[in-house]
Backbone as a chain_set.jsonl record, in Angstrom:
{"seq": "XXXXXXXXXXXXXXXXXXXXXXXXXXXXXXXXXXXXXXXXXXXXXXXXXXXXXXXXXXXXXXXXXXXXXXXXXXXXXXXXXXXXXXXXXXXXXXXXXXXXXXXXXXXXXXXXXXXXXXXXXXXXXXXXXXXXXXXXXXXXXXXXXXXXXXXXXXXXXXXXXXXXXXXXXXXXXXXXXXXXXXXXXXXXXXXXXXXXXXXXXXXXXXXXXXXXXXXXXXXX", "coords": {"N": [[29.862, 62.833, -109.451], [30.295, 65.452, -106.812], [33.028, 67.583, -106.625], [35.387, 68.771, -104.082], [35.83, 72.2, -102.705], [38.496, 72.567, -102.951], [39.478, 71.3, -105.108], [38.885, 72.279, -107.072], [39.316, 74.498, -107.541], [41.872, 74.099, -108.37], [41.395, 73.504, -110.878], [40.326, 75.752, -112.215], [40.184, 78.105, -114.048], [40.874, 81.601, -114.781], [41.966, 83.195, -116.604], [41.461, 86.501, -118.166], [40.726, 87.605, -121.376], [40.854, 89.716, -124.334], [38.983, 90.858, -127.409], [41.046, 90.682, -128.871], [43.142, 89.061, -128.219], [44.267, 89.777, -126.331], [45.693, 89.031, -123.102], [43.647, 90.433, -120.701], [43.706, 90.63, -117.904], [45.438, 88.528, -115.559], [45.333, 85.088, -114.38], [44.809, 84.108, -111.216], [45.675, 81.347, -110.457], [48.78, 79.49, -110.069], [51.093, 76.714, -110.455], [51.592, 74.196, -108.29], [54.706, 73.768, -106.78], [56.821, 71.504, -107.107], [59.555, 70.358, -107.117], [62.693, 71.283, -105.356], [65.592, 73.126, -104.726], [68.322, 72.105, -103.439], [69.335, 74.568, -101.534], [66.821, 75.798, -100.964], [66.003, 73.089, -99.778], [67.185, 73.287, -97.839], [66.815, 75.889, -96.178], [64.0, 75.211, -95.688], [64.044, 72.95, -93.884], [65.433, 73.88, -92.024], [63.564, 76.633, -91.442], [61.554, 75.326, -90.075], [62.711, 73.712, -87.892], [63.099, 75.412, -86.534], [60.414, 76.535, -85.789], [59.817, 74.274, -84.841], [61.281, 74.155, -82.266], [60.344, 76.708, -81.184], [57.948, 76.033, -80.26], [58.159, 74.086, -78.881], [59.855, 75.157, -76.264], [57.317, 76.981, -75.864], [55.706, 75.209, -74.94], [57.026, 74.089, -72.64], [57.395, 76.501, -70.974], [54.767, 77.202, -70.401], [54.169, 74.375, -68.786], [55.913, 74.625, -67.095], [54.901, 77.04, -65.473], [52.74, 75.868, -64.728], [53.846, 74.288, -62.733], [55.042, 76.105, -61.333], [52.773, 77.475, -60.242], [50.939, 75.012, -58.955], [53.334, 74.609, -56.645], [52.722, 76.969, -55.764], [50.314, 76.72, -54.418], [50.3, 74.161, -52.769], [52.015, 75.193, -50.867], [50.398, 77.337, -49.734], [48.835, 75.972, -48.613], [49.657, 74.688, -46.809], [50.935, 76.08, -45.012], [48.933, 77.466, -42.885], [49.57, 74.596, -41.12], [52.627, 74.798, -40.78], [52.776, 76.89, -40.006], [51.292, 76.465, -37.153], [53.463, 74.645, -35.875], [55.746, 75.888, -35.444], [54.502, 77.788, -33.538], [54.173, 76.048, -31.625], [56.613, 74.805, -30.838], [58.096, 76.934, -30.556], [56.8, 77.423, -28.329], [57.445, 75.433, -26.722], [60.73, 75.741, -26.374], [60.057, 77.938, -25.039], [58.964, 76.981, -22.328], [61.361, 75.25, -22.095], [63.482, 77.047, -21.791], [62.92, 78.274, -19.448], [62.395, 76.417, -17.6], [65.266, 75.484, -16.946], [66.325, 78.153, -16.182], [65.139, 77.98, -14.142], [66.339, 75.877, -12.943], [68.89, 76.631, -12.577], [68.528, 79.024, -11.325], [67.797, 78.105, -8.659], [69.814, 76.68, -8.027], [72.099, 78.842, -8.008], [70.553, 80.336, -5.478], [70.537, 78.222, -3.501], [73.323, 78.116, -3.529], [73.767, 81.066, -2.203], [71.71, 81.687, -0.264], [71.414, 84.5, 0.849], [71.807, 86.494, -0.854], [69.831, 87.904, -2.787], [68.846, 89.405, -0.942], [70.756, 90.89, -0.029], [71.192, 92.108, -2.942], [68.966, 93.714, -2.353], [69.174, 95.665, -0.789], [71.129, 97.312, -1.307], [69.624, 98.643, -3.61], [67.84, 99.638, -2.293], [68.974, 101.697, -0.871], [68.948, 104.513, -0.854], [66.063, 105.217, 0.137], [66.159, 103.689, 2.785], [67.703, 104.78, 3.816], [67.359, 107.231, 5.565], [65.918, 106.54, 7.651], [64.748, 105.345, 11.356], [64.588, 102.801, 11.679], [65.151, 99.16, 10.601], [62.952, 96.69, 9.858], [63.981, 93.133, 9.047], [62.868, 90.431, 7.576], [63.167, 86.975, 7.534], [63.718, 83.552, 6.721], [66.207, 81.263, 7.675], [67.707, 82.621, 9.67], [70.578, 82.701, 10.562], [73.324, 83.362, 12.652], [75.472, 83.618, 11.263], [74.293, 84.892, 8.781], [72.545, 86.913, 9.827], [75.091, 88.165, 10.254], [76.03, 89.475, 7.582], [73.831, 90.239, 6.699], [73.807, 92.75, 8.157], [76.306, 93.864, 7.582], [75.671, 94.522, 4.839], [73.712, 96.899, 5.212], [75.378, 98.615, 6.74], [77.402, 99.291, 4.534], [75.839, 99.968, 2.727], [74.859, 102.612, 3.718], [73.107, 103.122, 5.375], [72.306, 103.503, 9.181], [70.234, 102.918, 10.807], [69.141, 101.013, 13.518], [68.86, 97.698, 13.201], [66.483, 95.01, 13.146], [65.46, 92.25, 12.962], [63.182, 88.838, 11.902], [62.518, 86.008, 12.249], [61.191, 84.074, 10.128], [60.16, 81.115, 9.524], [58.092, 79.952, 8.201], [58.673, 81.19, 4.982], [59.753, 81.056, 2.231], [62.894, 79.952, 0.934], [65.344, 82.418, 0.078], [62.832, 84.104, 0.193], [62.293, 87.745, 1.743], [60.988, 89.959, 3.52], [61.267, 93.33, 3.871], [61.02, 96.211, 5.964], [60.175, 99.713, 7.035], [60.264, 103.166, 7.864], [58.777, 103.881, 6.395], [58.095, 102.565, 4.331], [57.836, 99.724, 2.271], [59.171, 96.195, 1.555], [59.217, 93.32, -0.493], [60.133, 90.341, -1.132], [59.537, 87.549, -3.756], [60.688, 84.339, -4.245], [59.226, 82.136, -6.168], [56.854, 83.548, -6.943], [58.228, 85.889, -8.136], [58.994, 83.571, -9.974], [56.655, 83.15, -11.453], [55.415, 85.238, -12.343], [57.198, 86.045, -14.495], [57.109, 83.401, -16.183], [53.942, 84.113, -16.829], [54.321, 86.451, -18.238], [55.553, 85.745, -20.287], [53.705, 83.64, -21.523], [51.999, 85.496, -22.209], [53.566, 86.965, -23.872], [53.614, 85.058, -26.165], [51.203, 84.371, -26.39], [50.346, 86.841, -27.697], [52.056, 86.709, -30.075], [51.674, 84.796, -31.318], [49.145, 85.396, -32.237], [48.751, 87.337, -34.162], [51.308, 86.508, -36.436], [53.584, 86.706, -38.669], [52.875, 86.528, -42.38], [54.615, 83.993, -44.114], [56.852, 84.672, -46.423], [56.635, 83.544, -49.727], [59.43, 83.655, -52.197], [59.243, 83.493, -55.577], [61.009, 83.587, -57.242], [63.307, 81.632, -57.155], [62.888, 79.262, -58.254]], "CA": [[30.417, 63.011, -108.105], [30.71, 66.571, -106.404], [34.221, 67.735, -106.296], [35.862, 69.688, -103.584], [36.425, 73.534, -103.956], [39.999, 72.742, -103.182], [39.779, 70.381, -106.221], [37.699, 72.691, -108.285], [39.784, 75.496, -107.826], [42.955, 73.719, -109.2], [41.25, 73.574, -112.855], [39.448, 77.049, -112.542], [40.636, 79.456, -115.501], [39.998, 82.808, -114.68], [42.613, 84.727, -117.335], [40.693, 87.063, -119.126], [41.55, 88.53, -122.637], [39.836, 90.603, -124.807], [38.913, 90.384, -128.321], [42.499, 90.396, -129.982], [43.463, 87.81, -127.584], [45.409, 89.99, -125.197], [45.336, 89.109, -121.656], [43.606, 91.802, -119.953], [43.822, 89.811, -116.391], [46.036, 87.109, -115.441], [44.944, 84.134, -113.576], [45.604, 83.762, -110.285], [46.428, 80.381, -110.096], [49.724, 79.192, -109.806], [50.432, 75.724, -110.447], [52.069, 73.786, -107.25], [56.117, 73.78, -106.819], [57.073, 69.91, -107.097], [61.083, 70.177, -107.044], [63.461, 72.512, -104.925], [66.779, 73.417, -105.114], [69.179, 72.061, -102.241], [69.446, 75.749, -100.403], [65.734, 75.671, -100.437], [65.136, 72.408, -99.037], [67.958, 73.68, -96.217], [65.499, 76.991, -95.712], [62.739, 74.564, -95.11], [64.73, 72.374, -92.956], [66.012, 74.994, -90.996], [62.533, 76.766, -90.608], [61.21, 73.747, -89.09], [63.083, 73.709, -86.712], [63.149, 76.81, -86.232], [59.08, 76.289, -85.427], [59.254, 72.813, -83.579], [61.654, 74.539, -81.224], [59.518, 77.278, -79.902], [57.117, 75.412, -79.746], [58.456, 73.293, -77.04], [59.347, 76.366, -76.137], [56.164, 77.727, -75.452], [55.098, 74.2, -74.192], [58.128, 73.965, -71.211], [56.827, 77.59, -70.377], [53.326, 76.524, -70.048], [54.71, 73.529, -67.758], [56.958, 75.396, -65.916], [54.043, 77.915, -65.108], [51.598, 75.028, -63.811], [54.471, 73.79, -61.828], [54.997, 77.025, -59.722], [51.073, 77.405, -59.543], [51.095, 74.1, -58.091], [53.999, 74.792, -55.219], [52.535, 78.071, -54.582], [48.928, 76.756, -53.876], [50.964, 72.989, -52.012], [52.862, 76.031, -49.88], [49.964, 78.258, -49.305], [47.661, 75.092, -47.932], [50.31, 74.167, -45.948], [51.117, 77.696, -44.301], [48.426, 77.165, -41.148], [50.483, 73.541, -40.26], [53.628, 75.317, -40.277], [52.559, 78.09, -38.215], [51.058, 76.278, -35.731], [54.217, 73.741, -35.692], [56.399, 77.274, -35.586], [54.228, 78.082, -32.42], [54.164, 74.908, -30.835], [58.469, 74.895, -31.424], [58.452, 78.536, -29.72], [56.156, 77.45, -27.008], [58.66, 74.357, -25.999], [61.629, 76.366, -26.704], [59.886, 78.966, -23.871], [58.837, 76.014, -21.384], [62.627, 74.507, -22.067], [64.692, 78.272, -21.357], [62.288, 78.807, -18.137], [63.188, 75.136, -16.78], [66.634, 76.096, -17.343], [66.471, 79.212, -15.723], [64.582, 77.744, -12.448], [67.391, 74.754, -11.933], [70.057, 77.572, -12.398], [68.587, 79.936, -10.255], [67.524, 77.302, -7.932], [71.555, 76.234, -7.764], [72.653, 79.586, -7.036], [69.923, 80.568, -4.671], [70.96, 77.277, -2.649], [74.588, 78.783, -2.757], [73.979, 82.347, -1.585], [70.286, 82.176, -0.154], [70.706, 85.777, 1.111], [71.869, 87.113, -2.063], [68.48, 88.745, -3.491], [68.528, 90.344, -0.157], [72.026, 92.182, -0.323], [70.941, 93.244, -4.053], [67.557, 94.525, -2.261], [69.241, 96.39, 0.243], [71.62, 98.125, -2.022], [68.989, 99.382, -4.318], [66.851, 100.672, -1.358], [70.121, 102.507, -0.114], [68.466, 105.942, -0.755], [64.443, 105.064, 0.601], [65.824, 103.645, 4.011], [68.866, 105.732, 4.785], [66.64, 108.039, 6.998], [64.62, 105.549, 8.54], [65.538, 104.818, 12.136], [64.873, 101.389, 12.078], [64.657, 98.556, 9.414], [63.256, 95.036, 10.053], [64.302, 92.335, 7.989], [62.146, 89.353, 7.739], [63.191, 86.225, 6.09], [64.454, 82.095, 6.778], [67.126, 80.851, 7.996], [68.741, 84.2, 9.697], [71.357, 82.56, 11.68], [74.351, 84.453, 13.222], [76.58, 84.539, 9.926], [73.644, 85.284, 7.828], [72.479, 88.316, 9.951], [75.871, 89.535, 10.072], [76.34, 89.487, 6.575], [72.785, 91.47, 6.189], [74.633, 93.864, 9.234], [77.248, 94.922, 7.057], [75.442, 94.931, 3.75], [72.91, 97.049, 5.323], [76.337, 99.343, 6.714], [77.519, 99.366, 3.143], [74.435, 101.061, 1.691], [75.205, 103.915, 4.285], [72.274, 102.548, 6.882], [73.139, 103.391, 10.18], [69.63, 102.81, 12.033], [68.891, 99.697, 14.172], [68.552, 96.279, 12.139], [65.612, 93.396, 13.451], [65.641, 90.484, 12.059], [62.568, 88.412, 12.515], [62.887, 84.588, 11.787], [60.234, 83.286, 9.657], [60.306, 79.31, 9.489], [57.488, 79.771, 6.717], [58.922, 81.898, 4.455], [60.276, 80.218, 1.044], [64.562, 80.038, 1.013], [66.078, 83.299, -0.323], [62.236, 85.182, 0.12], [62.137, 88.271, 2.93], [60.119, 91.445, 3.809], [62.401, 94.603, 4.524], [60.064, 97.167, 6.618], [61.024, 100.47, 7.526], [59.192, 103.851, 8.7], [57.251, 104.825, 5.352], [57.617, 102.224, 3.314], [58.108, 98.184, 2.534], [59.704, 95.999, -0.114], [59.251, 92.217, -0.19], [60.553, 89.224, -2.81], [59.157, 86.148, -3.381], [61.121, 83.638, -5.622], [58.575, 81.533, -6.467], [56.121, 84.111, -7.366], [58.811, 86.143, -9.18], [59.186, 82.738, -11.835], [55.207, 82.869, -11.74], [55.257, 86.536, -13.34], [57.499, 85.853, -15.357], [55.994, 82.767, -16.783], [52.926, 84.398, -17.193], [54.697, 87.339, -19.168], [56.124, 84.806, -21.872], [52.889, 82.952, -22.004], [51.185, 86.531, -22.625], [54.081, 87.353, -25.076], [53.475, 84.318, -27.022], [50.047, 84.372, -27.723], [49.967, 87.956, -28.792], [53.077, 86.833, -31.148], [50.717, 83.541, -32.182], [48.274, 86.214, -32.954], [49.77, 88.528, -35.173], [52.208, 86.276, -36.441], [53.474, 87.243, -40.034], [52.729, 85.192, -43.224], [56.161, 83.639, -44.59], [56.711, 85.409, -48.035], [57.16, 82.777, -50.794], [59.884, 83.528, -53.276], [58.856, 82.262, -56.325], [62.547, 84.175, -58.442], [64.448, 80.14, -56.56], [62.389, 78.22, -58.875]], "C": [[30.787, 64.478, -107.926], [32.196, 66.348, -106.291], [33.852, 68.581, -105.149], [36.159, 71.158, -103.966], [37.83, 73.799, -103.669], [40.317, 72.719, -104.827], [39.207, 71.202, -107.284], [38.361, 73.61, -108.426], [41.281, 75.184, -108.558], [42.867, 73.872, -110.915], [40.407, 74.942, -113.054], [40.559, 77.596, -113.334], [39.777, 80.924, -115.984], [41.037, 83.669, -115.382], [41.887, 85.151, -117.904], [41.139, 87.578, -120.435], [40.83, 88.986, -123.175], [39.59, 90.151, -126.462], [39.669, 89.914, -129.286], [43.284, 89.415, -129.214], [44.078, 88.109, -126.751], [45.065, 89.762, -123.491], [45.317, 90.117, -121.267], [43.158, 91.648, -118.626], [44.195, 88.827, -116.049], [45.427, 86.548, -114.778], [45.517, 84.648, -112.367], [46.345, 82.463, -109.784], [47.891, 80.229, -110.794], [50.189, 78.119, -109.891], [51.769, 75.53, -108.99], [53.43, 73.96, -107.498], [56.23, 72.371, -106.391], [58.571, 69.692, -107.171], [61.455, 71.319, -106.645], [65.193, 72.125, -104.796], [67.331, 72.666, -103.507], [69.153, 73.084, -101.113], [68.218, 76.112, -100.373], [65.239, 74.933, -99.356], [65.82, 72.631, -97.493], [67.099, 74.714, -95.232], [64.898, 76.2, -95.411], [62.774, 73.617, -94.452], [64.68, 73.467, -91.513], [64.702, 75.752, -90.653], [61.513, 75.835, -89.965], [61.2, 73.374, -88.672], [63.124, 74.462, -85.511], [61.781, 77.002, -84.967], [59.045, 75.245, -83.958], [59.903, 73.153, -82.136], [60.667, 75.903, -80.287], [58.432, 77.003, -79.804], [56.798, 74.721, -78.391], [58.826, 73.955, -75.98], [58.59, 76.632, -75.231], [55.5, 76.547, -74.205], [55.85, 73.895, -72.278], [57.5, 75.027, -70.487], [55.722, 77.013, -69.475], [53.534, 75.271, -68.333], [55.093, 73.922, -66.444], [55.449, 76.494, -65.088], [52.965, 76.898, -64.101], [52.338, 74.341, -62.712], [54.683, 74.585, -60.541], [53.609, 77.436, -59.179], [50.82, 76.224, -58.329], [52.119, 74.135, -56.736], [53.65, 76.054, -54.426], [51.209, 77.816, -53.652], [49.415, 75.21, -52.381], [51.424, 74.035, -50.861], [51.743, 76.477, -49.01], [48.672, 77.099, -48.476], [48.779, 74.558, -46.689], [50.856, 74.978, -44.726], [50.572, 77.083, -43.009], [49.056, 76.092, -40.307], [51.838, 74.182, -39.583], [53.901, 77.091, -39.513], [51.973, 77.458, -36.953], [52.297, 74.954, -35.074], [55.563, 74.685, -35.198], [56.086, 77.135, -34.284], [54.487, 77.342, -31.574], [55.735, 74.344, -30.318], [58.983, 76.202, -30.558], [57.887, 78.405, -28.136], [57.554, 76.431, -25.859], [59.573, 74.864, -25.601], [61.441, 77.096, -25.123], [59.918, 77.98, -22.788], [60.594, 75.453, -21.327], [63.491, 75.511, -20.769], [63.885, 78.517, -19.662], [62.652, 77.67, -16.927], [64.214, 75.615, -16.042], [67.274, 76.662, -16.03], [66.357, 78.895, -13.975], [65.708, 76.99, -11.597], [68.56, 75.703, -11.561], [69.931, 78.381, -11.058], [67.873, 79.348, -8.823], [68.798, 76.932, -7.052], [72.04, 77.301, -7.042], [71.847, 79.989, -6.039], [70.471, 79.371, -3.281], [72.529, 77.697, -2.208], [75.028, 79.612, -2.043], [72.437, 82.804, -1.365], [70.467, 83.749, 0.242], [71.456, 86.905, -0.046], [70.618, 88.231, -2.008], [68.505, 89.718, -2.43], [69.493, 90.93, -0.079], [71.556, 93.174, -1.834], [70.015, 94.382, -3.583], [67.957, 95.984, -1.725], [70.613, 97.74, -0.558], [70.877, 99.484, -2.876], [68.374, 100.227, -3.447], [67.965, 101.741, -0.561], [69.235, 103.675, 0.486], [67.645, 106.286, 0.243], [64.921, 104.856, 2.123], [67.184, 103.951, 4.596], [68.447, 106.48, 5.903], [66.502, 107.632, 7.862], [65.526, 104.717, 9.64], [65.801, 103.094, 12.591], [64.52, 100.421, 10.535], [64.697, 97.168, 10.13], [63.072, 94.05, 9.29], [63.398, 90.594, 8.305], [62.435, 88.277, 6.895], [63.422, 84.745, 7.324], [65.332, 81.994, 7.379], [68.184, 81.968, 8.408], [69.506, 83.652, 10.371], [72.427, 83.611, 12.087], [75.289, 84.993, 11.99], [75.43, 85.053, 9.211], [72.947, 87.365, 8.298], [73.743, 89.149, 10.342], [75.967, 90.163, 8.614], [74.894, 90.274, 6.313], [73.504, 92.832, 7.405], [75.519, 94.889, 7.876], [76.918, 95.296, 5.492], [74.735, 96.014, 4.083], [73.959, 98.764, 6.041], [76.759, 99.899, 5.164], [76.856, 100.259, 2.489], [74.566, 102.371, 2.485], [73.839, 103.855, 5.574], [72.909, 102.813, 7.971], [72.188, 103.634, 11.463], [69.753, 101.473, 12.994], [68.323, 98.918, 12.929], [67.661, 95.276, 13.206], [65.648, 92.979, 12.379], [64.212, 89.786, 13.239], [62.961, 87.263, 11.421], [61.783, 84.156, 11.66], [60.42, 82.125, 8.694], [59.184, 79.178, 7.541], [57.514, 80.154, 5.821], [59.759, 80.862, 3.463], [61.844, 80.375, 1.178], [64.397, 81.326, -0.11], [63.976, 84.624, -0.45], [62.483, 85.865, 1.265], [60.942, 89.033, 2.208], [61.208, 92.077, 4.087], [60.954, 95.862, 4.793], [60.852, 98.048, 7.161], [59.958, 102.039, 7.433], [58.069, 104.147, 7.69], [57.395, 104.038, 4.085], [58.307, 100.319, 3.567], [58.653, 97.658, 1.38], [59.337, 93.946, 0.685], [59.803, 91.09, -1.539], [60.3, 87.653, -2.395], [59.551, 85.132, -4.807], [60.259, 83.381, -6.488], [57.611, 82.678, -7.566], [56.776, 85.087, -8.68], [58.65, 85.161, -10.885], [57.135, 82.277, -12.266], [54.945, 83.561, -12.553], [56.283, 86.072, -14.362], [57.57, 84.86, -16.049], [54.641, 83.517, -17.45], [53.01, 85.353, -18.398], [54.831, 86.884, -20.206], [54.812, 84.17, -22.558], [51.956, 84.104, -23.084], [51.93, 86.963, -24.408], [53.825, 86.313, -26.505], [52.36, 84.098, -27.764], [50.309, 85.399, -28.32], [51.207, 87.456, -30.001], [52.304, 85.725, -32.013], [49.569, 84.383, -33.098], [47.991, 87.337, -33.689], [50.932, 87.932, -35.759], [52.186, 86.752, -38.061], [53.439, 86.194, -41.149], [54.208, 85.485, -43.933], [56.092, 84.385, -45.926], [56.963, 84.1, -48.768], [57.676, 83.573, -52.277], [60.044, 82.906, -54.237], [60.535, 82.621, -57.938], [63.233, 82.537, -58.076], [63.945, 79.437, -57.37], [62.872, 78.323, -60.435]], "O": [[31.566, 64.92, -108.77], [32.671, 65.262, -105.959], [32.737, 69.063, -104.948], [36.586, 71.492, -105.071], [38.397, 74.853, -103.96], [40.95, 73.486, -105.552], [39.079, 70.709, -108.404], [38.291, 73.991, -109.595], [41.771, 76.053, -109.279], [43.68, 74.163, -111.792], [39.841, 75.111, -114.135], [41.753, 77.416, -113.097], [38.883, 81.271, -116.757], [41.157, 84.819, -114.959], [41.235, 84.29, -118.494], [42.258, 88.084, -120.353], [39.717, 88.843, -122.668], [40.038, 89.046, -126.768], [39.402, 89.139, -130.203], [44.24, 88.951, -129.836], [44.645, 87.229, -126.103], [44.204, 90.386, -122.871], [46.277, 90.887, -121.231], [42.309, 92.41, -118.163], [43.376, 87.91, -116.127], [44.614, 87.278, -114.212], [46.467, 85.43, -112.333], [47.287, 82.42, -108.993], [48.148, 80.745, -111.882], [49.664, 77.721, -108.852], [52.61, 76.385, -108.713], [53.581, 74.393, -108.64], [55.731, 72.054, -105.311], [58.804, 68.494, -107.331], [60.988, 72.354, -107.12], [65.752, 71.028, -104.79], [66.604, 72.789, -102.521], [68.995, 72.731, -99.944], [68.154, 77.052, -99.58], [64.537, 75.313, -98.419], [65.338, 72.339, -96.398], [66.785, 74.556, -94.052], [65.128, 76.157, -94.203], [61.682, 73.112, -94.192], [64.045, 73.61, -90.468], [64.477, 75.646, -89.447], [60.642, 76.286, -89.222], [60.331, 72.546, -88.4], [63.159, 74.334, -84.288], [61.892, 77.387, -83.804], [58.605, 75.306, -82.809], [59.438, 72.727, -81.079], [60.424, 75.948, -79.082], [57.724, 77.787, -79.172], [55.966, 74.697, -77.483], [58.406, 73.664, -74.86], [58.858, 76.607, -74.03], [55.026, 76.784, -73.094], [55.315, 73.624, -71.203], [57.013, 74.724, -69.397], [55.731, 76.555, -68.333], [53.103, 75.449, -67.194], [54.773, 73.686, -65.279], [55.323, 76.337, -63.874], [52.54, 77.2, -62.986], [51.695, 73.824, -61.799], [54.619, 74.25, -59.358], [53.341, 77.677, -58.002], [50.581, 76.443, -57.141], [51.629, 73.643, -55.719], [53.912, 76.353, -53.261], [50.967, 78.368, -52.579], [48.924, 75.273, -51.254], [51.138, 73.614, -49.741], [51.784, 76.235, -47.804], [47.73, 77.567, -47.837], [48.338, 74.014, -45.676], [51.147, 74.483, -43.637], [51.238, 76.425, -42.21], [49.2, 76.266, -39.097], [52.142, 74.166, -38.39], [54.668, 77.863, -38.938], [52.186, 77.931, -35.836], [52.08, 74.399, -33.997], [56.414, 74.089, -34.538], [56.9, 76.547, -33.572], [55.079, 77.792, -30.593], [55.844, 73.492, -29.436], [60.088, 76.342, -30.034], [58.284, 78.976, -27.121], [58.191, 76.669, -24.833], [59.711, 74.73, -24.385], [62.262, 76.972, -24.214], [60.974, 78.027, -22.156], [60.967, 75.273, -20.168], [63.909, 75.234, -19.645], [64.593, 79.002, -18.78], [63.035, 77.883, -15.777], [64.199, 76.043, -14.888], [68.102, 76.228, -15.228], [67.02, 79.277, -13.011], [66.036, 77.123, -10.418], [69.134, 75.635, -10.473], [70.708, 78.467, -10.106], [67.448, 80.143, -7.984], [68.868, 76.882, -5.824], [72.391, 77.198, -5.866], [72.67, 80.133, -5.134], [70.747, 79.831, -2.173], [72.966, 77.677, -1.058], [76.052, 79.544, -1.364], [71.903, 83.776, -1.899], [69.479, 84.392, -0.113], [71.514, 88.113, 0.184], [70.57, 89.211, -1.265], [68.232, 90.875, -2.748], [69.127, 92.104, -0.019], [71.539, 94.402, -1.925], [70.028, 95.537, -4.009], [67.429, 97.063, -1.995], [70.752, 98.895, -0.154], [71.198, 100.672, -2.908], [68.305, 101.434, -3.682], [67.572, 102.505, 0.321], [68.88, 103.866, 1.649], [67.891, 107.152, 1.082], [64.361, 105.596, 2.931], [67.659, 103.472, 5.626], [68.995, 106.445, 7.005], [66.841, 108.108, 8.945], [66.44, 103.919, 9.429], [66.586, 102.464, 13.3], [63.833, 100.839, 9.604], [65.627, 96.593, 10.697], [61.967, 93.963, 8.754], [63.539, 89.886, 9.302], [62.132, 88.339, 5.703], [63.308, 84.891, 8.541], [65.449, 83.062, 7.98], [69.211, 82.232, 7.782], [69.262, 84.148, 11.47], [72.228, 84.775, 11.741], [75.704, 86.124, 11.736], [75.795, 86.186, 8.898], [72.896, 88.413, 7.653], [73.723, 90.338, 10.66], [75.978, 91.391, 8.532], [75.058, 91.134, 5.447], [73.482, 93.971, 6.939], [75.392, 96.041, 7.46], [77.597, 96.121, 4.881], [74.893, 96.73, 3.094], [73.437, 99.87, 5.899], [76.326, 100.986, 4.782], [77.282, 101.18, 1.792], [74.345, 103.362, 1.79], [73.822, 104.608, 6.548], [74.091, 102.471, 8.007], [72.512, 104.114, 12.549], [70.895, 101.014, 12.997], [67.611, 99.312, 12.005], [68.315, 94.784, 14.126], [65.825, 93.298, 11.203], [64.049, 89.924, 14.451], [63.454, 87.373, 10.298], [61.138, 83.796, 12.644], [60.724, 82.137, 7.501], [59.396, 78.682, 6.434], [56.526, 79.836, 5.16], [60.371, 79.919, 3.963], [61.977, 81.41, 1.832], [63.541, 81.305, -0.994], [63.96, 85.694, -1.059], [62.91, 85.133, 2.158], [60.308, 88.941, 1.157], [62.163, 91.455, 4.553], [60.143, 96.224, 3.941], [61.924, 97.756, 7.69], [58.862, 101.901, 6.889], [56.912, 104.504, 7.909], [57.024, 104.466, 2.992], [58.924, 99.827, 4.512], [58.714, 98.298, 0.33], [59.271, 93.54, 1.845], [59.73, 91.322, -2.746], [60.587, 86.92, -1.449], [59.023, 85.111, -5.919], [60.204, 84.04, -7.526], [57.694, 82.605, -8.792], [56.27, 85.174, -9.799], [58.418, 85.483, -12.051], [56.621, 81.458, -13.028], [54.35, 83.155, -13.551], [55.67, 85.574, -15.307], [58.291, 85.167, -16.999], [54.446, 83.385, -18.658], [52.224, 85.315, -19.345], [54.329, 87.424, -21.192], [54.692, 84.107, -23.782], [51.441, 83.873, -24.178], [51.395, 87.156, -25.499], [53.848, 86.741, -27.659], [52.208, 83.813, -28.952], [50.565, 85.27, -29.518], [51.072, 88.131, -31.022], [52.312, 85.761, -33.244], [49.209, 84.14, -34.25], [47.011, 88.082, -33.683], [51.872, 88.727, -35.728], [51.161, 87.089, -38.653], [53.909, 85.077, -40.937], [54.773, 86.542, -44.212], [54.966, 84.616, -46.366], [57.773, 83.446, -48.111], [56.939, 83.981, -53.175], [60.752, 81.899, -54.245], [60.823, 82.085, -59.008], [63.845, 82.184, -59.084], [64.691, 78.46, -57.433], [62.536, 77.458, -61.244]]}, "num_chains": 1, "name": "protein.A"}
């Protein structure tokens, strides 16, 4: 029966000696160690543990590593949902505040329809101070309403002739103000049209350029 050259090397006898019998090359073998001392078998306890621990160690690592691979690739597939759930959350949000805005300024417009037109007539102070005449075009001009454009229109330092023309088809709180070299007009409605349209504009370009979320992976 072939041996092994584990088994073969256990009985090899390679000392050499010379003719007077002196070893002139020790063996190398060694024979096995078959009993240890107490503070040995503690050393070989203790490295043993020593081992099995970073092992597990190394193995938790390993784990831990396929675990944040896995939430970064679960995150990064999931990114396009929660941007377009983001957008869709911003869009509402815009449609909600513009509602809002319309019943509000719907409320006070119903309280002080000729509002917009005292602010108008303030701002234009400067443009139709010269101008010998200014005619005011709007809704519902009755007697208090065109006094109350009278003395806003005093106020600003105006001091040509005021018409007033009464237009039935004209939206509540819109006019015209006309005067020798120039015109101004406001139209609610159309106002919350532009500015609708502005938000809608602002939102795509913000949908389309929006920034990718960073994932901090130091929380894990």
């Amino acid at each position: 029966m072939t041996q092994s050259p584990e088994i073969r090397r256990l009985f090899a006898f390679d000392t050499e000696f010379d003719a007077d019998g002196t070893v002139v090359r020790p063996g190398a073998w060694t024979p096995a160690k078959r009993s240890y001392l107490p503070a040995e078998v503690e050393a070989l306890v203790a490295q043993g543990r020593l081992e099995a621990r970073e092992q597990a160690l190394s193995e938790v690592e390993n784990i831990r590593a396929m675990a944040l691979s896995n939430i970064a690739q679960a995150v990064a597939s999931a990114m396009p949902t929660l941007k377009a759930v983001a957008q869709a959350h911003r869009e509402q949000a815009a449609d909600l505040a513009l509602a809002a805005a319309r019943t509000i300024a719907g409320a006070a417009l119903d309280r002080f329809p000729h509002a917009p037109l005292k602010a108008a007539l303030e701002l234009l102070a400067q443009e139709i101070d010269a101008s010998p005449r200014l005619v005011v075009r709007s809704s519902g001009l009755d007697d208090e309403a065109r006094g109350l454009i009278e003395r806003a229109c005093a106020d600003s330092g105006f001091t040509g002739t005021v018409a007033f023309r009464d237009e039935p088809g004209m939206a509540q709180a819109a006019f015209q103000l006309e005067w020798a070299d120039g015109r101004a007009d406001h139209d609610p409605q159309g106002s919350a049209d532009r500015v609708a349209e502005a938000l809608t504009a602002a939102l795509a370009a913000e949908a389309g350029h929006a920034e990718t979320l960073p994932v901090d992976r130091s929380m894990f």
